[in-house]
C-alpha positions in Angstrom: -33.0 58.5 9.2 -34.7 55.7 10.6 -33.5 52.3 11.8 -34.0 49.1 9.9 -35.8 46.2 12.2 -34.7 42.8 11.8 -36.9 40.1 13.8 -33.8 37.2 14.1 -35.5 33.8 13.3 -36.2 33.1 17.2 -37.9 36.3 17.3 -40.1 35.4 14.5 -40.9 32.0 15.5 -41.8 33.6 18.7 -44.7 35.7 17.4 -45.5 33.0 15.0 -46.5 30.4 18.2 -47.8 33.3 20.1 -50.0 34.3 17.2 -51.0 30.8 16.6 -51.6 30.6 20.1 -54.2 33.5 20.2 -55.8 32.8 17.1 -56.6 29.2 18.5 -58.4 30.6 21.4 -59.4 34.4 20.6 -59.0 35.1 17.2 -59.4 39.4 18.0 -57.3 38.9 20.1 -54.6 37.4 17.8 -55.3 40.4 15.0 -54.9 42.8 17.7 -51.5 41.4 19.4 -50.8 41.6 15.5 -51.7 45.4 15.1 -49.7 46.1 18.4 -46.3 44.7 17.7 -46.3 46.8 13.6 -47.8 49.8 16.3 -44.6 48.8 18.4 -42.3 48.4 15.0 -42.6 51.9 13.7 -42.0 53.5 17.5 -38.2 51.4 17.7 -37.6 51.8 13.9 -38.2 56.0 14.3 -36.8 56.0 18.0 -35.0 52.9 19.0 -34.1 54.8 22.4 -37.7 55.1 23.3 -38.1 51.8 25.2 -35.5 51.3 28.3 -32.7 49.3 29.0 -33.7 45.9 30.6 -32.6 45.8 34.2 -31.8 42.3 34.6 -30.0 42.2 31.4 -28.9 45.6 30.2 -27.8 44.2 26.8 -31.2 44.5 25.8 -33.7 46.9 25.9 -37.2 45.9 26.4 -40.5 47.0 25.2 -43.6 45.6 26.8 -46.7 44.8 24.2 -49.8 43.6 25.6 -48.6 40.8 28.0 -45.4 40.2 26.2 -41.9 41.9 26.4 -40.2 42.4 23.2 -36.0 41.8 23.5 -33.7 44.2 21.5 -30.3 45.8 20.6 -29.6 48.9 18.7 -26.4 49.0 16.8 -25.9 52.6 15.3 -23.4 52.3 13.6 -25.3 49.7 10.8 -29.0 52.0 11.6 -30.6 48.1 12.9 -32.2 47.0 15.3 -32.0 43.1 16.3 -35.4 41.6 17.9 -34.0 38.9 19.9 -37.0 37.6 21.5 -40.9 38.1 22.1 -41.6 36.5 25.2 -45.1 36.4 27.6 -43.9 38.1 30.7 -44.7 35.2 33.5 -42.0 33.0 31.4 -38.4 32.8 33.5 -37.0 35.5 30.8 -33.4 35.3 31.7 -33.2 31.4 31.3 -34.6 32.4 27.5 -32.7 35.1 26.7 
């Protein structure tokens, strides 16, 4: 049985600058980004496991997409995964996590 994904509101509003950011300057690129992160979805949602632990934090684990590291946490015991964050990779991640 798979996992249920749940983007928490920061998470959303996350992707929702980033793909407003893309669009702005390369639309393909935007649709793309898009495409990756559903791509990304269905391989946590299947296989939450499949993406490691993130060293500096290990309450998450992390998935990279494109230029941008996706935050999560599994919690078996409901079948969810939480997105915490979607973050570009030269930000300072632990100040926003």
């Amino acid at each position: 049985m798979a996992y249920k994904l749940i983007f928490l509101k920061r998470a959303e509003k996350d992707l929702d600058n980033i793909s407003k950011y893309k669009a702005g300057f390369y639309p393909g690129t935007a649709i793309r980004f898009v495409d990756e992160v559903d791509r990304y979805r269905d391989i946590i949602e299947e296989n939450p496991y499949a993406f490691p632990v993130y060293q500096y934090n290990p309450r998450y684990r992390r998935a990279v997409i494109m230029d941008y590291l996706l935050f999560y946490k599994v919690f078996d015991k409901s079948r969810k995964v939480k997105v915490y964050r979607v973050l570009h990779g030269k930000r300072d991640i632990e100040k926003c996590l």
